[in-house]
C-alpha positions in Angstrom: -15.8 -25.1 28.4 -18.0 -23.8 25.6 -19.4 -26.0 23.0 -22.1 -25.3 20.0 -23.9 -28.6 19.2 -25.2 -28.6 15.9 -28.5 -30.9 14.4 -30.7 -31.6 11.2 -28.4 -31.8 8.8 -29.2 -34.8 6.3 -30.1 -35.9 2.4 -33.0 -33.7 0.7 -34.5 -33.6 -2.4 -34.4 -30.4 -4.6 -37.6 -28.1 -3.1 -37.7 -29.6 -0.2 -36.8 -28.1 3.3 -34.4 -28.7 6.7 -33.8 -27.1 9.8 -30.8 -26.8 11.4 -30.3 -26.4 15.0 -27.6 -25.4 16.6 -27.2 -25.3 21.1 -24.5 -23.1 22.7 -23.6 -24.5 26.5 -21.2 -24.4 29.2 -19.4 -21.1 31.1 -21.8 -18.9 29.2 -22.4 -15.1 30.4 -24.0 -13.9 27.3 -24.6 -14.9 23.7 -24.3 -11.9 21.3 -24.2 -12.7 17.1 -25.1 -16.1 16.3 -24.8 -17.4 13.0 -24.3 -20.3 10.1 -21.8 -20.5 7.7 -21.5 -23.2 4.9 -18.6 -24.6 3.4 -18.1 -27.3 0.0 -14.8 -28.6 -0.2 -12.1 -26.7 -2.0 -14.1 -23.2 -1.4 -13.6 -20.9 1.7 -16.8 -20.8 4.5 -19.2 -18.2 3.5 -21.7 -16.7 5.7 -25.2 -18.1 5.5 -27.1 -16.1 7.9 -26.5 -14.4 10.8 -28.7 -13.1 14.0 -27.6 -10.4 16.9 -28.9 -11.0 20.4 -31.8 -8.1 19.1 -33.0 -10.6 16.4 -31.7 -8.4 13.5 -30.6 -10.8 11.0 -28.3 -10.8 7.9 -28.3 -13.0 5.2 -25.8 -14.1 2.5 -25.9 -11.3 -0.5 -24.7 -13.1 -3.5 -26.0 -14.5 -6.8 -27.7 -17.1 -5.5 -29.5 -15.2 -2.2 -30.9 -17.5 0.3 -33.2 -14.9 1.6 -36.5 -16.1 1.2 -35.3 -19.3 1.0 -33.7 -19.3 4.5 -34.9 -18.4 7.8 -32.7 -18.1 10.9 -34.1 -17.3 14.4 -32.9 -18.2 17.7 -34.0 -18.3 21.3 -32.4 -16.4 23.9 -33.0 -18.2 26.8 -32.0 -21.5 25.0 -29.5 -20.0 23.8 -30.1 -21.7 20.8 -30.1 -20.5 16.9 -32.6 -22.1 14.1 -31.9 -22.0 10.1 -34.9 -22.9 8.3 -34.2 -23.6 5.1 -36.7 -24.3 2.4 -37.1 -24.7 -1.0 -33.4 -26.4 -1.3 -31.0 -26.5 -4.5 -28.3 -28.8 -4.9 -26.0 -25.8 -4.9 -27.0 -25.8 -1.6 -25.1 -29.0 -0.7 -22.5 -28.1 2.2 -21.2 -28.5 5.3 -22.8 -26.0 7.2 -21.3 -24.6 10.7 -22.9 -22.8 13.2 -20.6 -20.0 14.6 -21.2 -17.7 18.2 -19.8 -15.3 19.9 -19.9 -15.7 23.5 -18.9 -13.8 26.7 -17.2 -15.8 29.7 -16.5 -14.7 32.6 -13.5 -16.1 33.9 -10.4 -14.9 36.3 -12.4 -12.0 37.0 -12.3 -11.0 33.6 -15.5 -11.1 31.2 -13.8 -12.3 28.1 -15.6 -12.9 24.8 -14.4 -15.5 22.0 -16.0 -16.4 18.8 -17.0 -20.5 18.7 -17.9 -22.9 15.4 -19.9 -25.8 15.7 -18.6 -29.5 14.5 -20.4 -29.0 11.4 -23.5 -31.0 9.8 -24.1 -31.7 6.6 -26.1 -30.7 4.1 -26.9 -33.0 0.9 -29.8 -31.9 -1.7 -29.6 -34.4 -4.6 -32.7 -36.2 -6.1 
């Protein structure tokens, strides 16, 4: 009854930039935290970035930071969350999710679950 629909994914050259998209629809009340995770194969999914329904954003603290690399947004009234990424490394290269969590109001009840995308990928090779 809820999906996340996630775009712009694809093959990039090392320095060059994507954006990733990502659409929440269906029995939505409200979207609070959005955010994107990647994931390589063999390795857990790590947070990329995240966003609260304020616009205060998190990003990935490790030895590789993407902030200042990345950029995520989003649009409330889309309910829709951006990941601008730029200046790309092949370390990079993932599957990258897009994750919500989102209140529903169903059986009288307001009820809020946490959703993942399908997952897009990410490829940065030259």
């Amino acid at each position: 009854q809820v999906q996340l629909v996630e775009s712009g994914g694809g093959l990039v050259q090392p320095g060059g930039s994507l954006r990733l998209s990502c659409a929440a629809s269906g029995r939505i009340f409200r979207v609070n935290a959005m955010g994107w995770y990647r994931q390589v194969p063999g390795e857990q999914r790590e947070l990329v970035a995240s966003i609260t329904s304020a616009g205060s954003t998190r990003y990935a603290d490790d030895a590789d930071p993407v902030k200042g690399r990345f950029t995520i947004s989003r649009d409330n009234a889309k309910n829709t969350v951006l990941l601008q990424m730029n200046s790309l490394k092949p370390e990079d290269t993932a599957v990258y999710y897009c994750n919500a969590d989102i209140q529903s109001y169903r059986n009288g009840a307001y009820v809020t679950n946490k959703y993942w995308g399908q997952g897009t990928q990410v490829t940065v090779s030259s």
